[in-house]
C-alpha positions as CSV (number, residue, x, y, z in Angstrom):
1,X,-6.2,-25.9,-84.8
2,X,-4.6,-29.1,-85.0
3,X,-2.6,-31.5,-82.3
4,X,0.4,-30.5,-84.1
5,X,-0.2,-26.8,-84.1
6,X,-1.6,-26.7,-80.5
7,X,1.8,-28.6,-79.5
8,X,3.9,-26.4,-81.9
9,X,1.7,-23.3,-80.3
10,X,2.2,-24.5,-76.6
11,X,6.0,-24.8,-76.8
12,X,6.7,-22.6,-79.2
13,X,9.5,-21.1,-76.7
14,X,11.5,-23.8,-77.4
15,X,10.8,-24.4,-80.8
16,X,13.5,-23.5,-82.7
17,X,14.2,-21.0,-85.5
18,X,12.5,-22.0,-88.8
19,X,11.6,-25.5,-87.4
20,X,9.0,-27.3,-88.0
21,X,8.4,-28.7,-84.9
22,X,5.5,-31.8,-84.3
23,X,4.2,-32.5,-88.1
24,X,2.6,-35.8,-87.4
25,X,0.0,-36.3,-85.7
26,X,0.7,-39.1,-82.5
27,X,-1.4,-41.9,-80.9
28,X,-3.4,-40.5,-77.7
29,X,-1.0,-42.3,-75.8
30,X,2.7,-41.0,-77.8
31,X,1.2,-37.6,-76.6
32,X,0.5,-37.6,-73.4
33,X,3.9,-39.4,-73.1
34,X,5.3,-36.8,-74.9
35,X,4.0,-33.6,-72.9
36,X,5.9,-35.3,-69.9
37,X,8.9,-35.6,-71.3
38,X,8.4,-31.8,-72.7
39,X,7.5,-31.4,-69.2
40,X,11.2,-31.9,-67.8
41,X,12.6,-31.2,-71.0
42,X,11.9,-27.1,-70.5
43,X,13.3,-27.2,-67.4
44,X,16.7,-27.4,-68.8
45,X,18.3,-24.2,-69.6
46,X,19.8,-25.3,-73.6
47,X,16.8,-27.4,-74.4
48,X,15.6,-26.6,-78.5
49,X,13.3,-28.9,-80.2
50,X,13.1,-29.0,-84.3
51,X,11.3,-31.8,-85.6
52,X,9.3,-34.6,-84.1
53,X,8.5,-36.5,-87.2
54,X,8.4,-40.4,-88.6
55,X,11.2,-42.2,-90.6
56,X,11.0,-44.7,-92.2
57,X,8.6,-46.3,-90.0
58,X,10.1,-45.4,-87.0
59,X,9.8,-41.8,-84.6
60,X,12.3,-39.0,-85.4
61,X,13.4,-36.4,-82.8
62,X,15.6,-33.8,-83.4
63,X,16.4,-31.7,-80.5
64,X,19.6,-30.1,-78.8
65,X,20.3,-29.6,-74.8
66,X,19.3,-33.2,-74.1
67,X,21.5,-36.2,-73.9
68,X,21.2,-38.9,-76.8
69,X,19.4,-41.2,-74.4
70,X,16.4,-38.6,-73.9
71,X,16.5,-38.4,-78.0
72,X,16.2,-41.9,-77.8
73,X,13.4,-42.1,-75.4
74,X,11.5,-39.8,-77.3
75,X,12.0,-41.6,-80.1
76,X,10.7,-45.2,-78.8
77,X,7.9,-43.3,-77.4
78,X,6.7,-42.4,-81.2
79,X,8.2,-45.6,-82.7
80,X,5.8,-47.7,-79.9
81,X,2.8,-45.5,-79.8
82,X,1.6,-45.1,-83.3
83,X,-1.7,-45.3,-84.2
């Protein structure tokens, strides 16, 4: 199994219906930055992920019950941690 289908697998919960989920693989670094942001991310009650992808160069999040800042910060985190 890969990092993207051991992430996919380990928050599948709140992965939502017919999503992709992670389908990049990320830096050493843009993942363990990531699991603790997932970490306080499933706290919250409305918190869905779709996609965590790249864009044009730069990290794509797509997620709802989070505020656009915590979008953001996800997104910087994959933007600034590739490999």
């Amino acid at each position: 199994m890969n990092q993207q289908e051991q992430f996919n697998k380990k928050y599948e919960q709140w992965l939502g219906f017919n999503s992709k989920g992670l389908i990049v693989p990320l830096s050493e670094t843009a993942m363990r930055l990531l699991e603790e942001k997932f970490q306080l991310f499933i706290k919250l009650p409305a918190f869905i992920f779709n996609l965590i992808e790249y864009r044009m160069e730069s990290g794509y999040f797509q997620a709802s019950g989070l505020t656009t800042e915590q979008v953001w910060e996800v997104e910087q985190i994959l933007t600034n941690n590739k490999e």
